[in-house]
C-alpha positions in Angstrom: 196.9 77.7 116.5 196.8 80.3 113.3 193.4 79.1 112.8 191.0 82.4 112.2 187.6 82.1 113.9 184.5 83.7 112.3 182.7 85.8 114.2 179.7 84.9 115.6 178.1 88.4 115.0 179.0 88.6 111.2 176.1 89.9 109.2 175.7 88.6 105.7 175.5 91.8 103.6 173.6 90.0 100.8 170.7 88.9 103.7 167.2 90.3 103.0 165.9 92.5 105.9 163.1 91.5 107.5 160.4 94.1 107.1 157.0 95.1 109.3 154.0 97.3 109.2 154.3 99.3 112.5 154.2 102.6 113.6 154.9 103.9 117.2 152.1 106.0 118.9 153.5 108.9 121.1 150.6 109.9 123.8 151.4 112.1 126.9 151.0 110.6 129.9 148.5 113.3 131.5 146.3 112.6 128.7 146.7 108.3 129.2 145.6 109.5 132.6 142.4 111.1 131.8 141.2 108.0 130.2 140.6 106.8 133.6 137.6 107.7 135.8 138.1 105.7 138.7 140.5 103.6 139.9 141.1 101.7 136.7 138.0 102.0 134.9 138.3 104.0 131.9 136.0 106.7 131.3 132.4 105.5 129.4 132.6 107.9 126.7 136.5 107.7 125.1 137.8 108.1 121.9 140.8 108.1 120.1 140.2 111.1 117.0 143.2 110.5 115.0 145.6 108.4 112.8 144.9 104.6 114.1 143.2 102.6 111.8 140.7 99.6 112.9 142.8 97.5 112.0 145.6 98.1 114.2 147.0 95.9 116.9 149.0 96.8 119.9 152.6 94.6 120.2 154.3 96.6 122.6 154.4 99.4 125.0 157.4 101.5 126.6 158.0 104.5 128.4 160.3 106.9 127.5 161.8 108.6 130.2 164.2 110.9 128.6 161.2 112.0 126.7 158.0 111.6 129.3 155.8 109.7 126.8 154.1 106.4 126.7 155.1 104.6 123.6 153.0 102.2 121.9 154.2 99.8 119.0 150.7 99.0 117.1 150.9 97.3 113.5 148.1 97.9 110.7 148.1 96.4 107.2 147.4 100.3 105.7 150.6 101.6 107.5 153.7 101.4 104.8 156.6 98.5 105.7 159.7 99.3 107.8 162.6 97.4 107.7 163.3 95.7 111.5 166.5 97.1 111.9 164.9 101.2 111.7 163.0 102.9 114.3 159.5 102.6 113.3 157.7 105.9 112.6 156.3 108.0 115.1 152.3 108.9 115.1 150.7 111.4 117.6 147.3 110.4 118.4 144.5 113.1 120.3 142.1 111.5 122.8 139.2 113.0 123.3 136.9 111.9 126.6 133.6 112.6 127.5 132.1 113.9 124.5 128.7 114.8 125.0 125.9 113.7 122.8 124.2 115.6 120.9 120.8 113.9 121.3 119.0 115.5 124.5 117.3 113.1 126.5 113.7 113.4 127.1 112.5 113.2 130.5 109.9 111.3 131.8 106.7 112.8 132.5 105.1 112.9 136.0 101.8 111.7 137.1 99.7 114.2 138.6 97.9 113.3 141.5 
């Protein structure tokens, strides 16, 4: 009966920490929704201008409603290691949609009759 159990929620001390290349990407809901033209087809022309590298992945999604943003966890091999036990880093990204080209487009020409 004087028997002391261990806990099952010790933590050794000495234990590495797991680390991860992730960052959390912060975009405003109004702007999520002008990605879509109809329904839920995005927009033809849409492109993210800022911060995510080609690499990146997306492993989860949240929103914060304390907040009002839509949270993305995306990981990237060019984005520095954070141990699993922090909050990730925060990245705002800008989307831009329907930029025009710059290329006008010639039009056809019309027979003469």
């Amino acid at each position: 009966m004087g028997e002391k159990l261990e806990s099952p929620l010790k933590v050794d001390e000495n234990a590495e920490i797991e680390k991860r290349r992730v960052k959390i990407m912060v975009i405003n809901p109004l702007a999520f929704m002008g990605l879509f033209s109809q329904g839920i087809r995005f927009k033809k022309q849409t492109q993210l201008v800022s911060g995510i590298p080609d690499d990146a992945q997306l492993i989860g999604i949240t929103y914060d409603t304390r907040r009002d943003l839509i949270l993305m966890v995306i990981q990237s091999e060019l984005f520095d290691e954070t141990p699993v036990n922090e909050v990730p880093p925060f990245i705002q990204i800008n989307i831009q949609t329907d930029f025009r080209n710059t290329k006008k487009k010639v039009a056809p020409k019309r027979k003469r009759k």
